[in-house]
N, C-alpha and C positions, 0 to 999 in steps of 0.2 A: 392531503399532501401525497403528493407522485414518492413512492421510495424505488432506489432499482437496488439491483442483492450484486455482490461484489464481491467476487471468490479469488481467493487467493490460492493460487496454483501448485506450492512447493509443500502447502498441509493441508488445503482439503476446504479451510475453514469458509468460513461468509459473513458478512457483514451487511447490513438495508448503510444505503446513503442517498441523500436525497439532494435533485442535481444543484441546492441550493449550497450545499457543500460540497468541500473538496473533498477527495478521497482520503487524504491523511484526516483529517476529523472524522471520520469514519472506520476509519483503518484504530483508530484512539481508543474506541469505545470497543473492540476483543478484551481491550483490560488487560493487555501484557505489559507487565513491567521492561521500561526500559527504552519503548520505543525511542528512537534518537527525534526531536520534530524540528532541531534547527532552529532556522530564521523564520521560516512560515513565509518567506515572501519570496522565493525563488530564486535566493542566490545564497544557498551553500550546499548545493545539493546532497545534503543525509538524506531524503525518502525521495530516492530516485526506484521508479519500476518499470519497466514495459509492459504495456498493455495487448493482450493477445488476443482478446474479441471484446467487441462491443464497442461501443461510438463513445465521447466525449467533446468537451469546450475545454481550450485549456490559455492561459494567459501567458504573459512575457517570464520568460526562464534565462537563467545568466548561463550565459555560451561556454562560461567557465566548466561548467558541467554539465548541459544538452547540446551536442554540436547539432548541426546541421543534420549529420546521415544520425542520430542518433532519433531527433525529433520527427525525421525520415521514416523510422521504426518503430514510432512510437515509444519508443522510451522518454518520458518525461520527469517531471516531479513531481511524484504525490499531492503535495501542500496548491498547486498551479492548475488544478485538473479535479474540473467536477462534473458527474456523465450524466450523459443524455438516454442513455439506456443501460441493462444491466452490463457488468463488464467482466472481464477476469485479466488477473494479472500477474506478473512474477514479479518478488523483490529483488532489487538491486544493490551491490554494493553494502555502506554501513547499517541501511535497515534489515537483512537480512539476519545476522544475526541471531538476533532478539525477536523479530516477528516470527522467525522460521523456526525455531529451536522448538524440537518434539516436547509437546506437552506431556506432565509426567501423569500415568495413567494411578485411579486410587489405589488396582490391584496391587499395582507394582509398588507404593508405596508401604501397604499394609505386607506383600510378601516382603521388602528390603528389614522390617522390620520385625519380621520373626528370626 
């Protein structure tokens, strides 16, 4: 099985997704609480991101939330978009949140605690 690695931009991190899935199943499996995943079918846009390198397939999105100049840009929905090579992306909007939010390090955990 083909996987491509898919970095997320605003922390560093990566994920393997395989072009058989979308990026939000992918983006699932970091194991962050909270992710927002919506509809799954492209009309509410929670896991909307722009895609800043790498190629993709991506299916019908509700104009409610990818206009024209957006989908222009590449900005799609996660859950609608699954790639054809490795990618990088930034979050958008309500997933950022929760996917973005700085992991807490163990040091800092065990110092908060002395």
């Amino acid at each position: 099985m083909i996987y491509y690695t898919v970095v997320i931009e605003e922390t560093g991190e990566s994920f393997r997704c395989s072009p058989l899935e979308s990026l939000l199943v992918g983006m699932e499996r970091l194991g962050k609480k909270g992710i927002p995943v919506g509809c799954r079918g492209g009309g509410c846009g929670v896991c909307k991101v722009e895609i800043t390198e790498g190629t993709f397939q991506k299916r019908v999105m509700s104009r409610d939330y990818v206009s024209v100049e957006d989908e222009a840009a590449d900005r799609v929905l996660a859950c609608r978009v699954k790639p054809t090579s490795d990618i990088r992306l930034k979050v958008l909007g309500k997933m950022g949140k929760n996917v973005c939010r700085p992991q807490q390090s163990l040091a800092g955990t065990v110092a908060g605690a002395l």
